[in-house]
Backbone and ligand atoms as CSV (ligand in chain L), in Angstrom:
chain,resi,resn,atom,element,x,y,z
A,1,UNK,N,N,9.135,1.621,-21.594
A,1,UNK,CA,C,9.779,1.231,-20.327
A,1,UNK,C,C,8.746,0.681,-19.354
A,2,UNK,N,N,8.993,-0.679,-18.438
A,2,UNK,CA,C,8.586,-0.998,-17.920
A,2,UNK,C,C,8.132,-0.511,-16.448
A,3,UNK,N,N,6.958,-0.121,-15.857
A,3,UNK,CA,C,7.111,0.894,-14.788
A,3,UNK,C,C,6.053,0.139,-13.553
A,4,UNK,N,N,6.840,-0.190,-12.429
A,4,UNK,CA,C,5.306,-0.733,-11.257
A,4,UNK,C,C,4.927,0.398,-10.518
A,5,UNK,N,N,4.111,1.009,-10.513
A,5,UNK,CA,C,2.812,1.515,-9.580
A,5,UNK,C,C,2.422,0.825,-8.369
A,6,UNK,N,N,3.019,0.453,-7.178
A,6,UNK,CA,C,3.048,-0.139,-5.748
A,6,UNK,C,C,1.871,0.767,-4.932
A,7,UNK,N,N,0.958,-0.081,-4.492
A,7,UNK,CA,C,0.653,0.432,-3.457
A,7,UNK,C,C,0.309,-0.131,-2.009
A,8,UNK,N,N,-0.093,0.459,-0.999
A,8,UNK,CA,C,0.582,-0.210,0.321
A,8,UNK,C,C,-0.758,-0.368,1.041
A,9,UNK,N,N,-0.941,-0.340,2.231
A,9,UNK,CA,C,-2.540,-0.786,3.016
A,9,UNK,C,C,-3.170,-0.106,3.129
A,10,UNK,N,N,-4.590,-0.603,3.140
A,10,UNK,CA,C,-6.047,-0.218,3.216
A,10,UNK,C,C,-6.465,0.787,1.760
A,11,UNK,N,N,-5.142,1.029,0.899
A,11,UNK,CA,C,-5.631,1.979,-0.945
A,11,UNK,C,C,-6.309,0.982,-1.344
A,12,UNK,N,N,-6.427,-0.451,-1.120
A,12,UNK,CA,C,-7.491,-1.530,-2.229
A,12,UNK,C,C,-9.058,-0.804,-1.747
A,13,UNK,N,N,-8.520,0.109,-0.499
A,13,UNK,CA,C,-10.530,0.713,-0.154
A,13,UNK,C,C,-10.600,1.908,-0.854
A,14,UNK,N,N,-9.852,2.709,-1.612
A,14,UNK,CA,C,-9.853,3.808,-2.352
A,14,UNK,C,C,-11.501,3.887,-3.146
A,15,UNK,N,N,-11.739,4.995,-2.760
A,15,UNK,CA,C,-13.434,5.239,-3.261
A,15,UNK,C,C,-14.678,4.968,-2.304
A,16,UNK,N,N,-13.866,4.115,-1.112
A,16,UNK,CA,C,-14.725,3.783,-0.259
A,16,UNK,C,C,-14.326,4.276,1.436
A,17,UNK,N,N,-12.934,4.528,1.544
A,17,UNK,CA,C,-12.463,4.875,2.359
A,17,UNK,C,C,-12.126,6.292,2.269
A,18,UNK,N,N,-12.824,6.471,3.985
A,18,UNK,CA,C,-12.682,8.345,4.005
A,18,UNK,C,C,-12.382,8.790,2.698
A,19,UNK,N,N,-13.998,8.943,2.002
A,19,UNK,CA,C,-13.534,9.823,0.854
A,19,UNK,C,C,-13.223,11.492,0.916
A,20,UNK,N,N,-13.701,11.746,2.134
A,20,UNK,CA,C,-13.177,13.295,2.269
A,20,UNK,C,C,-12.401,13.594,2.546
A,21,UNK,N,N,-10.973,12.269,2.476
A,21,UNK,CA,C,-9.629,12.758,2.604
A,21,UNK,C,C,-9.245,12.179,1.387
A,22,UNK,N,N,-9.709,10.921,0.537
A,22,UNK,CA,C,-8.724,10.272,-0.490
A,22,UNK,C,C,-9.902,10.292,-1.601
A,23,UNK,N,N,-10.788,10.987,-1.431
A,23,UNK,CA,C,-11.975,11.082,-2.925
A,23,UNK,C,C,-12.710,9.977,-2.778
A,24,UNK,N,N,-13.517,10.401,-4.238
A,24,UNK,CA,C,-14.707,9.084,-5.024
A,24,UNK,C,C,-14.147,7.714,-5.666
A,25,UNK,N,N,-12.660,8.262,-6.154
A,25,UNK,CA,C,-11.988,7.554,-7.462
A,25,UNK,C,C,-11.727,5.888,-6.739
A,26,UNK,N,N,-12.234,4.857,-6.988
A,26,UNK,CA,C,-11.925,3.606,-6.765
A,26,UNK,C,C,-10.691,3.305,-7.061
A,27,UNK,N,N,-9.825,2.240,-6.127
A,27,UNK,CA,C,-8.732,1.782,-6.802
A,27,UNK,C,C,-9.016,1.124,-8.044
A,28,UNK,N,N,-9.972,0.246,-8.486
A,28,UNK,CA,C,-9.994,-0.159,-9.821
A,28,UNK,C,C,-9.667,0.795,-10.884
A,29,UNK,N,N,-10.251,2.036,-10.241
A,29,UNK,CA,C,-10.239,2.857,-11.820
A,29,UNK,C,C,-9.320,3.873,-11.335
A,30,UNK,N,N,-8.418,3.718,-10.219
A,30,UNK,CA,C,-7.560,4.662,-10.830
A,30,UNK,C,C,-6.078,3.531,-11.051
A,31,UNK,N,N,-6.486,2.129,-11.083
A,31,UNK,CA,C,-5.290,1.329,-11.500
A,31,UNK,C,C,-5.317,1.801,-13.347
A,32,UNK,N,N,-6.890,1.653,-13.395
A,32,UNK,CA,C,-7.241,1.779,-14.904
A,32,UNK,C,C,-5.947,3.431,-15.634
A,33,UNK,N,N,-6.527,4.194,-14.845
A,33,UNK,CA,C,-6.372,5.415,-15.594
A,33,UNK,C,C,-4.642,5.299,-15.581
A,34,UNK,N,N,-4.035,4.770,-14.514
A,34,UNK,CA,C,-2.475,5.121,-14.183
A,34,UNK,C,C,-1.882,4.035,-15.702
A,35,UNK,N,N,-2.915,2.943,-15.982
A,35,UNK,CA,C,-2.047,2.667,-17.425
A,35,UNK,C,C,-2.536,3.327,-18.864
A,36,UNK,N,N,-3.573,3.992,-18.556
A,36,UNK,CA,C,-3.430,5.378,-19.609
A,36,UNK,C,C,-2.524,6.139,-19.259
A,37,UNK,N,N,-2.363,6.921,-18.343
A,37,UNK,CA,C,-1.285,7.970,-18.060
A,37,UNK,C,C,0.155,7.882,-18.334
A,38,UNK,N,N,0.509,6.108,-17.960
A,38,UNK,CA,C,1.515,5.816,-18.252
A,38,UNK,C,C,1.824,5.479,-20.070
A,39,UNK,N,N,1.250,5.441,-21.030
A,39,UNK,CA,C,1.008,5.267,-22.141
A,39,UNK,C,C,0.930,6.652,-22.720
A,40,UNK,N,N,0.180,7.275,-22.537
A,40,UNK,CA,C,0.724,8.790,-22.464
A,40,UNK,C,C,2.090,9.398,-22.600
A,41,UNK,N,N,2.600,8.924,-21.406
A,41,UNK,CA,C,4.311,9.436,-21.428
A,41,UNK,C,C,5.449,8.559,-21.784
A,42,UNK,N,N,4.899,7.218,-22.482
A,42,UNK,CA,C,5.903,6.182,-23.215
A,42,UNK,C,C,5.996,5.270,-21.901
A,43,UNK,N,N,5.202,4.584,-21.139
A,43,UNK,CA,C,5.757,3.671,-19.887
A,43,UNK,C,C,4.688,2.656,-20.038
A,44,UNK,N,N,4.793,1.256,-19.581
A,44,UNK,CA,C,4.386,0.305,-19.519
A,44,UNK,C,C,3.914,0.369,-18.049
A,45,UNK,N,N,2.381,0.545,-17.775
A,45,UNK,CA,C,2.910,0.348,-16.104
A,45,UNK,C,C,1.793,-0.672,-15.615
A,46,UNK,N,N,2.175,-1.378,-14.830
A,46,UNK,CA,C,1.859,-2.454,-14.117
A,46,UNK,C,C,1.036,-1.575,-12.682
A,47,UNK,N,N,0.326,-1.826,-12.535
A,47,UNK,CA,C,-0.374,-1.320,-11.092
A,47,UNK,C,C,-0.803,-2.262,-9.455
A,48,UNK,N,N,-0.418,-2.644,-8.391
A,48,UNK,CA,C,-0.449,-3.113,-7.691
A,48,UNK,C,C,-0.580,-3.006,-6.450
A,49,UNK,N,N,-1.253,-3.417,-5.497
A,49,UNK,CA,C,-1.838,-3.212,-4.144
A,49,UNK,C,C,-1.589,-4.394,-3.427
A,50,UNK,N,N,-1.285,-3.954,-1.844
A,50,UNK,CA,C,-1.257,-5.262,-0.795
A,50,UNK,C,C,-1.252,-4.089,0.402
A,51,UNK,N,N,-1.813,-5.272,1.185
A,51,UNK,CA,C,-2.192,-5.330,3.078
A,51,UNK,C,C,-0.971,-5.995,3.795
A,52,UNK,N,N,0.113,-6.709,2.601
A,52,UNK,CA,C,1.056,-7.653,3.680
A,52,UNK,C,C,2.216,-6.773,3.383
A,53,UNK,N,N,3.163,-6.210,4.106
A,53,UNK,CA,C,4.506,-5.549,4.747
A,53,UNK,C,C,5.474,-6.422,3.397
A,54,UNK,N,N,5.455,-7.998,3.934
A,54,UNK,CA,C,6.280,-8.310,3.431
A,54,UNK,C,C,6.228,-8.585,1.739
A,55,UNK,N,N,4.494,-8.618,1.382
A,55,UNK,CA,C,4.763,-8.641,-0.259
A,55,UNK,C,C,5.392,-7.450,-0.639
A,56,UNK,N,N,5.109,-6.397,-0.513
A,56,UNK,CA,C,5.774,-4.876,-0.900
A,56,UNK,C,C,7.414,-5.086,-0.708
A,57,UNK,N,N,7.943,-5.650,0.119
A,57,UNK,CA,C,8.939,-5.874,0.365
A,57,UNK,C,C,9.500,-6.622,-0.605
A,58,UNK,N,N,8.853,-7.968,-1.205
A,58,UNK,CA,C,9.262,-8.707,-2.276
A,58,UNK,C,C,9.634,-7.878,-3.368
A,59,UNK,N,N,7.932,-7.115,-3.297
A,59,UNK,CA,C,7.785,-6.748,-4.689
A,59,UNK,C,C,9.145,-5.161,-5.407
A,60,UNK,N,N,9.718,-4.645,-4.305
A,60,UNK,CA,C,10.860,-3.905,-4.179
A,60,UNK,C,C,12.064,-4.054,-4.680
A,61,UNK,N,N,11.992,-5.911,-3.714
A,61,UNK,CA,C,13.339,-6.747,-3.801
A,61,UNK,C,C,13.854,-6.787,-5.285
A,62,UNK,N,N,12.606,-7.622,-5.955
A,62,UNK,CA,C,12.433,-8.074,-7.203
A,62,UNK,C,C,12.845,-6.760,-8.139
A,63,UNK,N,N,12.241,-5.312,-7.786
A,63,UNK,CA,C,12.309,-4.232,-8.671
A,63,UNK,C,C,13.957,-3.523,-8.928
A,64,UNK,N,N,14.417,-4.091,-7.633
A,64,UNK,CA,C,15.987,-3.909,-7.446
A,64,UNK,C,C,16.679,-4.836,-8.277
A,65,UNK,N,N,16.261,-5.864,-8.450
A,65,UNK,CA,C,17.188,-6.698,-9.443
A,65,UNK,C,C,17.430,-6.429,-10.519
A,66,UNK,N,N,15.679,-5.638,-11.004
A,66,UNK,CA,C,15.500,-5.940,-12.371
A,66,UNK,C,C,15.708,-4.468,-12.669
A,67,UNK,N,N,15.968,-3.229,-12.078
A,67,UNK,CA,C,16.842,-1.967,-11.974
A,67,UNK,C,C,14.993,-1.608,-12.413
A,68,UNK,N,N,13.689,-2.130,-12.149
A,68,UNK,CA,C,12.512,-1.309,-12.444
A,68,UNK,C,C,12.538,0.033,-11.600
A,69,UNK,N,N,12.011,1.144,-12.623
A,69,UNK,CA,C,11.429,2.015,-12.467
A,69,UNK,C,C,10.032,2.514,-11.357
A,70,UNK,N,N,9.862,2.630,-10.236
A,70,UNK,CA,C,8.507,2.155,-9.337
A,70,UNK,C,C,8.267,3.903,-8.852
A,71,UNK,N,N,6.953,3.880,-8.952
A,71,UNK,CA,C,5.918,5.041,-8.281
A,71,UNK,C,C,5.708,4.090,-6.911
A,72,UNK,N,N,5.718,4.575,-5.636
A,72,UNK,CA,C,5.396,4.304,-4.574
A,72,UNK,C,C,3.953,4.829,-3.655
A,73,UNK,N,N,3.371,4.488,-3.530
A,73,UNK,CA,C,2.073,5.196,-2.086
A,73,UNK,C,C,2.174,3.923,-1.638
A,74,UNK,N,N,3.578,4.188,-0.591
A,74,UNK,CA,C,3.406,2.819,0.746
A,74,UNK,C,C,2.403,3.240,1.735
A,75,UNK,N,N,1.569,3.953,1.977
A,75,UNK,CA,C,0.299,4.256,2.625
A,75,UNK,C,C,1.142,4.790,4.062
A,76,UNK,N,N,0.581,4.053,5.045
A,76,UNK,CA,C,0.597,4.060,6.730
A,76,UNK,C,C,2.282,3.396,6.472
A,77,UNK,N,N,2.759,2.362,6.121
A,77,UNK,CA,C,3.934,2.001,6.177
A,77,UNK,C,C,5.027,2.969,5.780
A,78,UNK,N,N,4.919,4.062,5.055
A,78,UNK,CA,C,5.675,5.563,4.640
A,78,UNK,C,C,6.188,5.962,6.087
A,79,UNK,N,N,5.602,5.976,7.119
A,79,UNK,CA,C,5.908,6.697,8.295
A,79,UNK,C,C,6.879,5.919,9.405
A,80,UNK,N,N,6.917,4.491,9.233
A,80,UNK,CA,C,7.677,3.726,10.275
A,80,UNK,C,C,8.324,2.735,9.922
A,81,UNK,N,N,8.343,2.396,8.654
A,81,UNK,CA,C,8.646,0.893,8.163
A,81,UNK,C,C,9.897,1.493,7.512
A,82,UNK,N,N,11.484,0.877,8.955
A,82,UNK,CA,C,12.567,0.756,8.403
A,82,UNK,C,C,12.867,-0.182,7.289
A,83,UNK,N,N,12.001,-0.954,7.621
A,83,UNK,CA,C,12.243,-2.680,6.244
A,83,UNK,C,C,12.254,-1.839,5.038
A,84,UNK,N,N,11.190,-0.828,5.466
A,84,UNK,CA,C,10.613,-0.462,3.543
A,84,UNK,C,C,11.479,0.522,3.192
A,85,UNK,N,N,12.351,1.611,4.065
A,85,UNK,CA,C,13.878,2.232,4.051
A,85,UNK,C,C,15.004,1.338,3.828
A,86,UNK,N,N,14.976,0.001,4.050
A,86,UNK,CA,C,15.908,-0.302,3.617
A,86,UNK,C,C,15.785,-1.082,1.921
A,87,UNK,N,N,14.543,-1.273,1.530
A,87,UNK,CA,C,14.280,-1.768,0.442
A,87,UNK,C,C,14.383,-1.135,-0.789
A,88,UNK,N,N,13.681,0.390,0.079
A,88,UNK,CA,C,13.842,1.586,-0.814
A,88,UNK,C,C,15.385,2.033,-1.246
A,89,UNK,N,N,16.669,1.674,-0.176
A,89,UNK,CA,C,17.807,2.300,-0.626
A,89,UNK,C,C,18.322,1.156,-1.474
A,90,UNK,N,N,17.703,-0.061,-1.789
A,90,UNK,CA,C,18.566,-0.938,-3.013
A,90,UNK,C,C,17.834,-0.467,-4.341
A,91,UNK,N,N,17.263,0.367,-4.465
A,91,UNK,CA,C,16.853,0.693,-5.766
A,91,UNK,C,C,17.770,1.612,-6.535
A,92,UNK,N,N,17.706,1.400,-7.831
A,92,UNK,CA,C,18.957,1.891,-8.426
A,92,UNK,C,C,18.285,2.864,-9.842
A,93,UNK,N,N,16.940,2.258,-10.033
A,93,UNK,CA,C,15.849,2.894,-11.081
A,93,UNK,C,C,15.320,4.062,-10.331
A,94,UNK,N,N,14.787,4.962,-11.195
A,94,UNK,CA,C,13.966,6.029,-10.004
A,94,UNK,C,C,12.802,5.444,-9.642
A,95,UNK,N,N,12.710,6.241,-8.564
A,95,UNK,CA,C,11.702,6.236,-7.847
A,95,UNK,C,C,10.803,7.565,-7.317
A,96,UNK,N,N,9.777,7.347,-7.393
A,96,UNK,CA,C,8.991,8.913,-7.220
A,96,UNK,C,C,7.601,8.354,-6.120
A,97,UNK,N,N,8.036,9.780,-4.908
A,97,UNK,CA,C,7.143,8.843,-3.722
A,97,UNK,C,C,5.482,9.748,-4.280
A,98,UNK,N,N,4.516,8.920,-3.721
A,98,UNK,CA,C,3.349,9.342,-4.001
A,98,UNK,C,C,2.446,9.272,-2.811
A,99,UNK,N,N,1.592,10.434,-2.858
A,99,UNK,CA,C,0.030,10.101,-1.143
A,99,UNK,C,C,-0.719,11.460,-2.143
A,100,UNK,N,N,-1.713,10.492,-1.931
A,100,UNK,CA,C,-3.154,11.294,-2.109
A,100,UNK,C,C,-3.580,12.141,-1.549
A,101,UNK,N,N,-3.395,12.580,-0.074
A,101,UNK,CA,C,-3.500,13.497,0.594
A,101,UNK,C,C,-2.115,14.247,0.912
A,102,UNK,N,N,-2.087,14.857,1.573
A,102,UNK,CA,C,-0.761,15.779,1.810
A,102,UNK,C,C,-0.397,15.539,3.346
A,103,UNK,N,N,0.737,14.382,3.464
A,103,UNK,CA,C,1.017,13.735,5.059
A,103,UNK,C,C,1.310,15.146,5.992
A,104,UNK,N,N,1.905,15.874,5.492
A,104,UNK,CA,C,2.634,16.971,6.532
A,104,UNK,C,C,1.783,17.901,6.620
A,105,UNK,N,N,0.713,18.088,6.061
A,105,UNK,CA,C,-0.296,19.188,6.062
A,105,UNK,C,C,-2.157,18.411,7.201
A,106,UNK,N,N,-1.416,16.973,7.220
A,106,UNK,CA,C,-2.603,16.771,8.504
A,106,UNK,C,C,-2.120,16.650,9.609
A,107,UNK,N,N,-3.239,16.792,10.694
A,107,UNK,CA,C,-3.102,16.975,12.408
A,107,UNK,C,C,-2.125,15.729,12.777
A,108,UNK,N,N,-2.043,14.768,12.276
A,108,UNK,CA,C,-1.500,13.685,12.825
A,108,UNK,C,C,0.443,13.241,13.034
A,109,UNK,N,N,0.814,13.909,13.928
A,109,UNK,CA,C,2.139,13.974,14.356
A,109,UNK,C,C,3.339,12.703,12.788
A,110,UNK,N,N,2.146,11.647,13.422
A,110,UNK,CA,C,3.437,10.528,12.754
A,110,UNK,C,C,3.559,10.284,11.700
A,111,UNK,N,N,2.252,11.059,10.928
A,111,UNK,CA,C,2.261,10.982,9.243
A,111,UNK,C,C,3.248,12.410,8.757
A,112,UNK,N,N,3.795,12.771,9.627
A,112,UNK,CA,C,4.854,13.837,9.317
A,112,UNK,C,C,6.517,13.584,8.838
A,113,UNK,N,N,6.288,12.100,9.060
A,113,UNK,CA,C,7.601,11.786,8.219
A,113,UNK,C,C,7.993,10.380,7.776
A,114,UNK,N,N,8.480,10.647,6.574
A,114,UNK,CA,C,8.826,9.429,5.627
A,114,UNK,C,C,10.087,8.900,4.953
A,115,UNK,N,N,9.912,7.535,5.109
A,115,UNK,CA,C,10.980,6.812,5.351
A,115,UNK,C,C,11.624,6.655,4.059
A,116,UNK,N,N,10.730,7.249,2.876
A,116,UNK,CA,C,10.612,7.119,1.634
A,116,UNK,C,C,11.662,8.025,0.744
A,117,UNK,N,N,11.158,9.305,1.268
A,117,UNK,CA,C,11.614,10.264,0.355
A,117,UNK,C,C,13.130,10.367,0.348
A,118,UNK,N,N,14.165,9.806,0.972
A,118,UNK,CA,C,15.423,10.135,1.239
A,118,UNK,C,C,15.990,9.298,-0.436
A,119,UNK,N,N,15.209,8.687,-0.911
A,119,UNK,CA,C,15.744,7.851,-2.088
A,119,UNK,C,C,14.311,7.975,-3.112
A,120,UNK,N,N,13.755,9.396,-3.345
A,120,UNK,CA,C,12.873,9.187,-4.088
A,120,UNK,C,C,13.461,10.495,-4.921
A,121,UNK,N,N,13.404,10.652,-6.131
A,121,UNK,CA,C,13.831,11.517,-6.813
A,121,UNK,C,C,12.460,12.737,-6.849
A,122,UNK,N,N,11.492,12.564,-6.627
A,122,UNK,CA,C,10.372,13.216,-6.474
A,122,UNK,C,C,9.423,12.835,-5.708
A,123,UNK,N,N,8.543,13.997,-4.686
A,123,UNK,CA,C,7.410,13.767,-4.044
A,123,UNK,C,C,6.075,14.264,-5.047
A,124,UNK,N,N,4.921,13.363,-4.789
A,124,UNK,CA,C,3.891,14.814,-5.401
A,124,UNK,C,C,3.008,13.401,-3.994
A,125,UNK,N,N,2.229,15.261,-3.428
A,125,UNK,CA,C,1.510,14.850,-2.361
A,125,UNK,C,C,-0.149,16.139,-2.763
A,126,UNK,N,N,-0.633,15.463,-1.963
A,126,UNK,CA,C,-1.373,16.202,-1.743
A,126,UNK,C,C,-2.539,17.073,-3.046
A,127,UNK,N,N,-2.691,15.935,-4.505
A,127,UNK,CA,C,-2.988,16.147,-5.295
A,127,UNK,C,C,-4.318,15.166,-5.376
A,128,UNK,N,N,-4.801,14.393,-4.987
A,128,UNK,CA,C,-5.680,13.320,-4.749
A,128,UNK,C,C,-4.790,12.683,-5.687
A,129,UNK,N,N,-5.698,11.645,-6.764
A,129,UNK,CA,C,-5.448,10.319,-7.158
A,129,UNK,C,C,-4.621,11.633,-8.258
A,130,UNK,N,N,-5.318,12.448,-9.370
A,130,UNK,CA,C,-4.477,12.750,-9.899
A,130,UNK,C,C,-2.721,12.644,-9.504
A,131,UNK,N,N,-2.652,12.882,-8.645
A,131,UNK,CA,C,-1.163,13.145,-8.446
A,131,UNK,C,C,-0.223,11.630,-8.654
A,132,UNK,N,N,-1.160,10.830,-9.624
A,132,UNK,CA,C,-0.558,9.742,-9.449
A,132,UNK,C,C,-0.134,9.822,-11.602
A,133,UNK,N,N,-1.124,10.506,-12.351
A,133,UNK,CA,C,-0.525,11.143,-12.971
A,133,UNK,C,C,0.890,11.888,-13.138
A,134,UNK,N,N,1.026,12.851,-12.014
A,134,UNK,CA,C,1.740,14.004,-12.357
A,134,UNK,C,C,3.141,13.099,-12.050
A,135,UNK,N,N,3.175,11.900,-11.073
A,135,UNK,CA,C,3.905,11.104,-10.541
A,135,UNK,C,C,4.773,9.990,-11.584
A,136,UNK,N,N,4.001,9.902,-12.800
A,136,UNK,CA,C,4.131,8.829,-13.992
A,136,UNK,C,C,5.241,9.880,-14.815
A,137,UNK,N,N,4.552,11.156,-14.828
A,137,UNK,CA,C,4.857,12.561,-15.602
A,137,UNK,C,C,6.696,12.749,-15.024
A,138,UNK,N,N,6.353,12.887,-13.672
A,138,UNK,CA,C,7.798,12.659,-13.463
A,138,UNK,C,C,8.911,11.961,-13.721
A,139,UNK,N,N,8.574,10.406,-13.273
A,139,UNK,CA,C,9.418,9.084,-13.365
A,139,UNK,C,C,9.763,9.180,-14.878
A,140,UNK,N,N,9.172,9.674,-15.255
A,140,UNK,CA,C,9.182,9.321,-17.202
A,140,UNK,C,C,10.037,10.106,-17.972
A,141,UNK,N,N,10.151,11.553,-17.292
A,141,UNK,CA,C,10.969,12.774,-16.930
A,141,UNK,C,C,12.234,12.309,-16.497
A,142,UNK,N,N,12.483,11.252,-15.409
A,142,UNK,CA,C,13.417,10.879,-14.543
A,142,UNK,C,C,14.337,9.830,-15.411
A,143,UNK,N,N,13.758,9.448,-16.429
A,143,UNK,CA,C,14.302,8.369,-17.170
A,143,UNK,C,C,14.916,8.697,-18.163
L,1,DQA,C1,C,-1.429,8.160,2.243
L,1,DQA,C2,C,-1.131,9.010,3.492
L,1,DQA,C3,C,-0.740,8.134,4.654
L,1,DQA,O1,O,-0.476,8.933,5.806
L,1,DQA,C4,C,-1.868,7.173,5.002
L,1,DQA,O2,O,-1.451,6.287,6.012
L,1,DQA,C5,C,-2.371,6.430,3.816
L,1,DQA,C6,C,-2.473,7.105,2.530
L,1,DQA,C7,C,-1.962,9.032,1.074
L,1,DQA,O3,O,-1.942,8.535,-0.050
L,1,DQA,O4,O,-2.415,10.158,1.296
L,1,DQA,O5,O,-2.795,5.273,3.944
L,1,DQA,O6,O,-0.222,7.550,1.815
């Protein structure tokens, strides 16, 4: 099964950005590992990153047509982006939301809620990059 791995702004700095909240693990290599993981549990997965609102938005649109299967870490856009609530409710494949850190467990008021989870059949937070594993583990589960 065909599966996209989305991710949303500033994860292309993964390994380099505040690693004492999101680790060592580079996005290169944890695009790498998420298509082992996904091979692992029978899934094809495609891995992908953007800074623009509206590619994620495409890239949703497109996943709705084609009834794909998508792991989500919309990053900073999880917390305010109705566009990405409404993109998220044309999906008809599962969906399983994903963050490297644990939003509701930091100081920061507005990372306390997401626009995501109301149409995600599973959260895993707060696991670093692994949890992008346990996230494949699910969807694959979900299918
Ligand atoms: C994140 C958590 C968000 O609050 C933050 O804006 C991110 C990353 C995570 O993976 O922990 O950019 O989604």
């Amino acid at each position: 099964t065909r599966v996209l791995v989305l991710n949303g702004p500033n994860l292309g700095r993964l390994g380099r950005r505040q690693p004492e909240i999101y680790g060592t693990t580079t996005f290169g290599e944890l695009a790498g590992q998420c298509v082992e993981w996904g091979h692992a549990v029978g899934l094809d997965v495609e891995v992908r990153q953007t800074n623009h609102e509206g590619e994620l938005l495409d890239w949703l649109n497109t996943a709705a047509d084609e009834q794909t299967p998508v792991v989500l870490n919309a990053a900073a856009w999880t917390h305010y982006s109705y566009a990405l609530l409404d993109a998220c409710a044309q999906l008809t494949a599962p969906l399983v939301e994903v963050h490297i850190s644990d939003p509701k467990q930091r100081p920061e008021e507005f990372r306390h809620r997401s626009v995501v989870t109301a149409y995600a059949v599973d959260v895993v937070a707060g696991h670093g990059t692994d949890g992008y594993r346990l996230a494949l583990e699910r969807l694959a589960a979900a299918l």
